[in-house]
One Martini backbone bead per residue (centre of mass of N, CA, C, O) as a GRO file, in nm:
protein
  107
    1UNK     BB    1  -1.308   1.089   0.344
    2UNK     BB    2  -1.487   0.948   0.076
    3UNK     BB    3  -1.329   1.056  -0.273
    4UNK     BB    4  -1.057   1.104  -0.120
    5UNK     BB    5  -0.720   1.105  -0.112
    6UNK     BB    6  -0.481   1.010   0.199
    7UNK     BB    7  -0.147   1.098   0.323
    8UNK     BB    8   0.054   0.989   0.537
    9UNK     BB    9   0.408   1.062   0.605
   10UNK     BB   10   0.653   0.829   0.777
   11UNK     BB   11   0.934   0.788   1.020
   12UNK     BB   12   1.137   0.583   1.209
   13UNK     BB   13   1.442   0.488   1.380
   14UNK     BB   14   1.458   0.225   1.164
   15UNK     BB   15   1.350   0.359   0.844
   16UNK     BB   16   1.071   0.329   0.877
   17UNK     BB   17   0.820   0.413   0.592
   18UNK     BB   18   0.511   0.517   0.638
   19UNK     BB   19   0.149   0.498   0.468
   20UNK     BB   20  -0.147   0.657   0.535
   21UNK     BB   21  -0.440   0.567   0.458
   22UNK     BB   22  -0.731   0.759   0.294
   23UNK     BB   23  -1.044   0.661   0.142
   24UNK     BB   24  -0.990   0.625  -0.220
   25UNK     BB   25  -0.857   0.365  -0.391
   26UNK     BB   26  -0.868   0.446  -0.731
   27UNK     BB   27  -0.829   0.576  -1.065
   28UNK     BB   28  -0.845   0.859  -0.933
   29UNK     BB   29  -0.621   0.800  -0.670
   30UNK     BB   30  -0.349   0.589  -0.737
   31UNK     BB   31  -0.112   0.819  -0.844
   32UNK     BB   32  -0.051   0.951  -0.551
   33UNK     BB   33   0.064   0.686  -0.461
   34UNK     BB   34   0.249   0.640  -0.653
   35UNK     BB   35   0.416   0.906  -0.635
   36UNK     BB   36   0.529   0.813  -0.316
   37UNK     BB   37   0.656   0.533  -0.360
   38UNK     BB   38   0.899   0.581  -0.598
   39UNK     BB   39   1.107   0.714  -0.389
   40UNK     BB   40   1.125   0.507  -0.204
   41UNK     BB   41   1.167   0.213  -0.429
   42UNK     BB   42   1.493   0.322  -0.466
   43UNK     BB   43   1.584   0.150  -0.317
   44UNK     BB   44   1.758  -0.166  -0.174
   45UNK     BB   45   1.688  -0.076   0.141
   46UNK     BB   46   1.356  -0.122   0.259
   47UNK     BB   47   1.057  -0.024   0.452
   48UNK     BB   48   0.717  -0.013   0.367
   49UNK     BB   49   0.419   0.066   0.532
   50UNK     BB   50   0.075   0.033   0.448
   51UNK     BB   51  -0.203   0.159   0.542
   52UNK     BB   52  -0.570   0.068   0.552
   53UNK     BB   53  -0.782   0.129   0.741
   54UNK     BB   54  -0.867   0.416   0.608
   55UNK     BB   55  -1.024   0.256   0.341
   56UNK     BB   56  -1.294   0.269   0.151
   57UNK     BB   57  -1.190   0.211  -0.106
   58UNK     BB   58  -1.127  -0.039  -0.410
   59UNK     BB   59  -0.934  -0.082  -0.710
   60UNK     BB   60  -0.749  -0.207  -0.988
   61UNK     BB   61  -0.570   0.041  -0.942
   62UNK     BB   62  -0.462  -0.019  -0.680
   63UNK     BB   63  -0.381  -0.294  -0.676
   64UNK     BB   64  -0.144  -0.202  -0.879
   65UNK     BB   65   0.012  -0.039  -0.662
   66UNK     BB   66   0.033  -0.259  -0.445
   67UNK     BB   67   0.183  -0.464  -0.628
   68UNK     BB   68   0.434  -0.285  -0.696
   69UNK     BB   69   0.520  -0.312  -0.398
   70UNK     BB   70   0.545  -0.618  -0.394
   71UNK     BB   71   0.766  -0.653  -0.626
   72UNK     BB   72   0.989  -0.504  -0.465
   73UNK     BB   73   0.977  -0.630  -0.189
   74UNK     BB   74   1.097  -0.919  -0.331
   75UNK     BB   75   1.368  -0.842  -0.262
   76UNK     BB   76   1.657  -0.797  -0.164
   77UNK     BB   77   1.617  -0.568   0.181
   78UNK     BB   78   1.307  -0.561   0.147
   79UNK     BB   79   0.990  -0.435   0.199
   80UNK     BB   80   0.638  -0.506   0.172
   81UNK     BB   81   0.361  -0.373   0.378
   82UNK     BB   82   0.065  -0.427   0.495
   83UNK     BB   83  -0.191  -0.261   0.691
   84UNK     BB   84  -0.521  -0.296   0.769
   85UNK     BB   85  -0.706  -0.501   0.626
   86UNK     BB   86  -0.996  -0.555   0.520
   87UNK     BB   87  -1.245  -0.671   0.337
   88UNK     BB   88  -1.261  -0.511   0.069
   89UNK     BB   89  -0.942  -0.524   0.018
   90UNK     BB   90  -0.963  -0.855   0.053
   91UNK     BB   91  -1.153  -0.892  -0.214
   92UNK     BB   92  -0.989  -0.766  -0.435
   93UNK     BB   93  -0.741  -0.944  -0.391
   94UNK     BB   94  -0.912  -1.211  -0.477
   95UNK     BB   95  -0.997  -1.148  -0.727
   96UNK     BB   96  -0.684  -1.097  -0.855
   97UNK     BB   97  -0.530  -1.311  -0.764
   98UNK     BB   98  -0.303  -1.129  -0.530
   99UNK     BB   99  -0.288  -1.230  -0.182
  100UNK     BB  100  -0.006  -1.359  -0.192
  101UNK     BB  101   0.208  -1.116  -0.273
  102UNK     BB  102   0.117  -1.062   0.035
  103UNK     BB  103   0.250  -0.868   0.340
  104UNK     BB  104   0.039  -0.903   0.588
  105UNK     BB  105  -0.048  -0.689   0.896
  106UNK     BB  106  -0.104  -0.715   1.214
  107UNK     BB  107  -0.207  -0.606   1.544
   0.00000   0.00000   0.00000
């Protein structure tokens, strides 16, 4: 992992197309993740699931990628699902008093 930010993507048979991600989400490496979700976000039904299981540390910039995709989520036939939330990202969200915005899922 380390100070550098990994992102695999995929997609199910059923059109969700998941994003895990792994690394430090930070503003050194937070518009990678928006480069990402962009092209994914022109839909107007779909499903993105992002994993943060595997981000070793996230700022107010990583914060700001991931309410735009909850703000796109909010439309109606889209979904934006965080998965593997953690401690320190859920701290994250706590702080910027935006952990309402998300639908987080667990395992």
């Amino acid at each position: 992992m380390g100070d550098k930010l990994e992102i695999v993507q995929s997609s199910d048979r059923a059109g969700v197309q998941l994003l895990a991600v792994s690394g430090m989400l930070d503003w050194h490496h937070a518009q990678q993740l928006l480069n990402q979700l962009k092209p994914l976000m022109k839909s107007k039904s779909a499903t993105i699931v992002v994993d943060l299981t595997q981000v070793a540390g996230m700022d107010s910039a990583g914060v700001a990628v991931l309410v735009e995709g909850a703000r796109w989520g909010a439309s109606p036939a889209c979904r934006f699902v965080l998965r593997g939330v953690g401690r320190e990202v859920h701290d994250q969200f706590e702080l910027a008093k935006v952990e309402q915005l998300f639908e987080i899922e667990s395992y």
